[in-house]
DOSEMI-490287 format. One record per residue (C-alpha): y negated, x, z. Coordinates in steps of 0.05 Angstrom, whole numbers, plus 32768, in hexadecimal, padded with zeros to 4 digits. Layout:
BEGIN
YXZ
...
//
This chain:
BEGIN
7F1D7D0A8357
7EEB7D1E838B
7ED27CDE8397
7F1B7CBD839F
7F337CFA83CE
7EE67CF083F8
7F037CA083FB
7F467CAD840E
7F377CE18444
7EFF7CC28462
7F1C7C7D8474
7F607C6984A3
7F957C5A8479
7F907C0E848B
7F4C7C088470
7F647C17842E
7F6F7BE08402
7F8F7BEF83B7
7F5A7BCE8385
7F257BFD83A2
7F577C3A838E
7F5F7C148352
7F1A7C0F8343
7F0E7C578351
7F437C6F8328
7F2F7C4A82EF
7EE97C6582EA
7F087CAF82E0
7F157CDF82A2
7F5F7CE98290
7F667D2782AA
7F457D0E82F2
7F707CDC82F4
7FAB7CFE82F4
7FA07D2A8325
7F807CF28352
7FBE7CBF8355
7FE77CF2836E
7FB27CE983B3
7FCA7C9683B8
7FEC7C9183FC
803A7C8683EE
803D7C498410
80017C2683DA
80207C488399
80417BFF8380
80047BD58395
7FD07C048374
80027C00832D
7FFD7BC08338
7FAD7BBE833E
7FAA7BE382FF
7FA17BCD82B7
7FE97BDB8295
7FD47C078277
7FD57C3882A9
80177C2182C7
80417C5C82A8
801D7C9882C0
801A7C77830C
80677C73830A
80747CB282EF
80507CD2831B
80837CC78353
80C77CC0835F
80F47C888361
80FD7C9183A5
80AF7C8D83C1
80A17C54838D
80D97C2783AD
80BB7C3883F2
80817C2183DE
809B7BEE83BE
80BD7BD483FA
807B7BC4841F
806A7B8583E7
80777B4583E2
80AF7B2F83BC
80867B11838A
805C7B558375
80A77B7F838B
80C17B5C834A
80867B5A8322
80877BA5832D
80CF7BAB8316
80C47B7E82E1
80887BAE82BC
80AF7BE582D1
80F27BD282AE
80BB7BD48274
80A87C158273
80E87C398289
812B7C0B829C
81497C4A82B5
81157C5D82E8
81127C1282F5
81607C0E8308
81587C488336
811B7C2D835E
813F7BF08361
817C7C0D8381
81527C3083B8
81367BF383CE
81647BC98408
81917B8B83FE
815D7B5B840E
812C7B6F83E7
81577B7583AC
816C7B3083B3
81277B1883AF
811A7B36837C
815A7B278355
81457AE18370
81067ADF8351
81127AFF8310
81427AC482F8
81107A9782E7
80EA7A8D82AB
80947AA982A9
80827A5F82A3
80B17A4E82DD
808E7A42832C
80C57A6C8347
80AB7AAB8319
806D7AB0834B
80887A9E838E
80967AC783C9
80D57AC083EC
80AD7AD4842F
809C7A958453
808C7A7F8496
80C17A4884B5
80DE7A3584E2
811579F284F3
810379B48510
812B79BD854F
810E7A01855D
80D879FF8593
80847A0F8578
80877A4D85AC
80CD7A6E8591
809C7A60854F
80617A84855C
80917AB88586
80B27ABD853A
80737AC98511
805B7AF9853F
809A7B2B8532
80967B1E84EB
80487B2A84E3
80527B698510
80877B8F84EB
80657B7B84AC
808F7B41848A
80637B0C8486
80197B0A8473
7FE37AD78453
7FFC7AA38481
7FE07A57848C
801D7A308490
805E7A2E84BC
80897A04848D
80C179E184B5
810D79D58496
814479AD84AE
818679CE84C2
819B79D18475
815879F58469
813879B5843E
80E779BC8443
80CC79788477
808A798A848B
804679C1847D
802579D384BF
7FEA79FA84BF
7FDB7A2984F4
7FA67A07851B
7FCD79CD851D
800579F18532
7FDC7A0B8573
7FD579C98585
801979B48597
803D79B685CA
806479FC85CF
809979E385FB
80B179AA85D0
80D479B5858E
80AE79A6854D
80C77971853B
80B679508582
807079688572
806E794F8528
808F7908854C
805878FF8576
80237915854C
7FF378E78523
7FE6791984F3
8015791184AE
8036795E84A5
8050794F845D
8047798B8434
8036798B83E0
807279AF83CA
808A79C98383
80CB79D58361
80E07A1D8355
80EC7A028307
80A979E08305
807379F482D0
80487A2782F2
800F7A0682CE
801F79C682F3
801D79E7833A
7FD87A118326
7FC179C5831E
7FDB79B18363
7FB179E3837D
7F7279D58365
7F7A79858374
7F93799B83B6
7F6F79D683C6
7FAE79F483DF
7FB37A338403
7FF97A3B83F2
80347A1283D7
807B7A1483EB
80B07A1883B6
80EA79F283BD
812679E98395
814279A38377
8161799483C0
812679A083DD
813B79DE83FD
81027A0D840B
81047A4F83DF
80C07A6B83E1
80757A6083DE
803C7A7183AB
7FFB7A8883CB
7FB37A7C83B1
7FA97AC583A2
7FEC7AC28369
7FC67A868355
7F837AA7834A
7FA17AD6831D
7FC67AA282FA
7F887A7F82E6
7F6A7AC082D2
7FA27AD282A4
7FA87A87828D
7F5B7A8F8275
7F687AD28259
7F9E7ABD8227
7F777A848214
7F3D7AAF8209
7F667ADA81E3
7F957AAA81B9
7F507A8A81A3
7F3E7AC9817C
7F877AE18166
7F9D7B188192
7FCC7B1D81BE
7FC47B2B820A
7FFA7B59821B
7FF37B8281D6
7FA97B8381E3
7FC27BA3822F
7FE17BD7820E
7FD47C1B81F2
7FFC7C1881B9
7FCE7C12817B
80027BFE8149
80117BC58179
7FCD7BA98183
7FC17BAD8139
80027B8E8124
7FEE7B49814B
7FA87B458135
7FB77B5880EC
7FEA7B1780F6
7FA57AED80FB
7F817B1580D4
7FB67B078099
7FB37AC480A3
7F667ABA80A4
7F617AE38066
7F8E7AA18049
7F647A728062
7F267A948043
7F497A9A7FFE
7F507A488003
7F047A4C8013
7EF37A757FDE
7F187A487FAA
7EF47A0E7FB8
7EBF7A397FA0
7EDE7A4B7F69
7EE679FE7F5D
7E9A7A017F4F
7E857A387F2C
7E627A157EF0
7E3D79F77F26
7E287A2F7F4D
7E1A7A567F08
7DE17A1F7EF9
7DC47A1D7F40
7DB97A607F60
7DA37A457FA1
7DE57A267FB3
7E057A687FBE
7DC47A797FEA
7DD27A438014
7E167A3D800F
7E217A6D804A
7DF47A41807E
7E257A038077
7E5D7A298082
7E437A4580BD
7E207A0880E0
7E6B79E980D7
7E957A2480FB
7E607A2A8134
7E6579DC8144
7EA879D88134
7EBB7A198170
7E8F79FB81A3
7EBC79B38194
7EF479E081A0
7EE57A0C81D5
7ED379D48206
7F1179AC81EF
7F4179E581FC
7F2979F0823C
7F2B79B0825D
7F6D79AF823A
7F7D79F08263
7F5979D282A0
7F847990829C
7F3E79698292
7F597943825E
7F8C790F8267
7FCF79068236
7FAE78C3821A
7F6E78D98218
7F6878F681D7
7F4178C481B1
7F0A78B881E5
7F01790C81E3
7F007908818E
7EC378DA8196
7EA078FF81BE
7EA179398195
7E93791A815A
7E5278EB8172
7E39792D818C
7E4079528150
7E2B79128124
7DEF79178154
7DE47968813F
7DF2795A80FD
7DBA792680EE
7D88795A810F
7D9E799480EA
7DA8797280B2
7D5F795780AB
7D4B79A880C1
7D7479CF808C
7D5E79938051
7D197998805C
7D1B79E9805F
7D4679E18021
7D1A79B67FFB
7CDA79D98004
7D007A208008
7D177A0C7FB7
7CE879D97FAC
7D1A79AE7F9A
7D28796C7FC1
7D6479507FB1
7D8779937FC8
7D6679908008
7D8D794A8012
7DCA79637FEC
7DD5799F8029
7DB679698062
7DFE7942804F
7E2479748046
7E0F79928089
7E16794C80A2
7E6179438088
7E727981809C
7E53798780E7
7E82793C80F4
7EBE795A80D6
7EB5799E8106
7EAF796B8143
7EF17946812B
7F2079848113
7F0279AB8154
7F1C7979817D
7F58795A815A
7F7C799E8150
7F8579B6819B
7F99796F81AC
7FC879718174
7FE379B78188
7FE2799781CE
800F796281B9
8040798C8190
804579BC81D5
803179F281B3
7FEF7A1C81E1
7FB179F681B7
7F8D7A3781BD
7FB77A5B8182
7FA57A518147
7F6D7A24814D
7F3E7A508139
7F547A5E80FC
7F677A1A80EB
7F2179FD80F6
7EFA7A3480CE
7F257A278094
7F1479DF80A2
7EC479E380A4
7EC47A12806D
7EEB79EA803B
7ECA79AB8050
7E8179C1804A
7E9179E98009
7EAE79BA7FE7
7E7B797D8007
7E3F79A47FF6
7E5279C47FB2
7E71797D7F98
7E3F795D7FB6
7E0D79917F8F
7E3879807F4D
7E2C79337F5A
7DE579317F69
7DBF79737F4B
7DED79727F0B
//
């Protein structure tokens, strides 16, 4: 607490900036904490809630009333004003409806606005605050606009003047230097008329995947995209910073669907929560490994007469899984990263399976000799170097083939791969090496 009150008292309030209250809040004991949010400035209470992990979204609000969180909630965008109501609604609708009621007409619009569409919807991240201006309006009136709105606060993070027509349909992206440049006497669209330049903007639809316009940005290298709606009439924008996050969050779930948890539950405090979605992948892995296990069982007679299967059993199994998650961690990501094309699929199955026919001739040669001089016993040296071999190609085909086949079905390739592919490897080099074992040893 002493080192956040030391912070907060020895800078000007505008040199504050909420992640580095975040950050310092974060690094103290319970009972530190406590006392230290009640030292955040009014006027930052929303954005530092907003800084923090959820977790710690419930003892920020309840720490004030309704009344000095909607004044601080009046100073953000609309896109973090409704994100805010949004998590708070979460935690307690009632304190949420009365925060929401303090706030002014305009600002409840927004976020009214905002909240209609759907997470996976563009018009979920915009920001209704935008800088425009009409084609007949003159580049000084403009500039003499922006400057009032950047003064009392309602605009910020600004590279674009986007110009409507009279019915408010987006025309034209100017960016600020260009915009210095004209002529401030004549109107834009003079300006635009005379200019060789080409002022078309990239634009999306407020309806539009949000994955699509995260791609826009990176083939762009956007700053910010406006939002329009299907008449073209401008709504909003989406700035790189929302977009940042995006990605981050994007990466995070993937991460996290990959292993069988879920990202919000994981977010959360609530024990019986987190343990309810993992046990759901837990349950289901414990199937998989019961469909292992009886292959197995298929063999026993086998494995009775030749201890050194079991002891090497293990080895195949594992050389499988390992080459089968590297097939499909790179495939989900350039999935995710739009690096593979819809008819690409077959060019991206070869690949991983000459590479892992390439790693399965040298590992298989490595584990048959070991094998063979490890039992003294040749022909189980080559009956593991194919069965290592079969099974290393079939990690490099399932690894690949099931995100594209998720992919196809629209369903996020990064659930339930996992799974899928160890039961895969582990059936397939069981059963290869054990009947191969029964074939050749026997």
């Amino acid at each position: 607490m002493n080192e956040l009150n030391h912070y907060l008292h020895s800078h000007d309030m505008e040199e504050l900036h909420p992640s580095e209250i975040a950050n310092l809040l974060k690094d103290m004991d319970e009972h530190s904490f406590s006392e230290a949010i009640q030292t955040i400035p009014n006027e930052l209470i929303a954005d530092v809630a907003l800084e923090l992990p959820d977790r710690y979204f419930g003892d920020i609000v309840e720490s004030y009333t309704p009344k000095e969180i909607a004044e601080s909630l009046s100073d953000l965008e609309s896109d973090d004003q409704t994100d805010f109501i949004q998590e708070l609604e979460e935690h307690d609708e009632k304190v949420a409806k009365e925060v929401f009621e303090q706030l002014d007409e305009e600002d409840q619009a927004d976020i009214l606005q905002l909240k209609q569409y759907d997470d996976n919807e563009s018009g979920a991240y915009m920001q209704t605050e935008v800088y425009t201006a009409s084609l007949e309006k003159t580049v000084n009136d403009a500039i003499r606009d922006f400057s009032r709105l950047r003064r009392e606060g309602e605009l910020e993070n600004v590279q674009y003047l986007f110009v409507t027509d009279r019915t408010g349909v987006l025309r034209y992206g100017i960016s600020l230097d260009s915009l210095l440049t004209f002529d401030f006497d004549k109107t834009l669209e003079d300006n635009i008329d005379e200019s060789s330049e080409s002022y078309l903007v990239i634009r999306a639809e407020d309806h539009e995947s949000i994955n699509e316009v995260v791609k826009k940005f990176q083939e762009y290298d956007l700053t910010a995209l406006p939002i329009v709606d299907h008449r073209g009439k401008l709504l909003g924008r989406i700035t790189s910073d929302d977009i940042y996050d995006i990605i981050s969050e994007q990466a995070t779930d993937q991460m996290y669907h990959m292993a069988g948890v879920d990202d919000e539950a994981e977010e959360d405090d609530d024990i019986v929560k987190a343990g309810k979605t993992r046990a759901v992948w837990l349950g289901v892995n414990l199937l998989t490994a019961i469909l292992a296990s009886l292959v197995i069982a298929m063999f026993e007679d086998t494995l009775q007469s030749l201890v050194a299967l079991a002891i090497l059993m293990p080895i195949v199994a594992s050389m499988g899984g390992n080459a089968g998650t590297q097939s499909l961690t790179v495939v989900v990501r350039q999935l995710a990263l739009g690096d593979i094309a819809k008819n690409d699929a077959f060019r991206t199955i070869k690949k991983e399976v000459l590479l892992s026919l390439v790693n399965g001739v040298l590992f298989a040669m490595v584990i048959g000799a070991v094998a063979a001089i490890w039992f003294d016993k040749g022909m189980l040296g080559i009956v593991i170097a194919l069965s290592m071999l079969i099974n290393l190609l079939s990690a490099g085909f399932f690894g690949s083939m099931v995100p594209l086949l998720l992919k196809r079905m629209d369903i996020d390739p990064a659930i339930g791969s996992t799974v899928i592919l160890t039961t895969v490897t582990d059936i397939v080099g069981f059963f290869s090496f054990l009947g191969l074992a029964t074939i050749i040893l026997l």
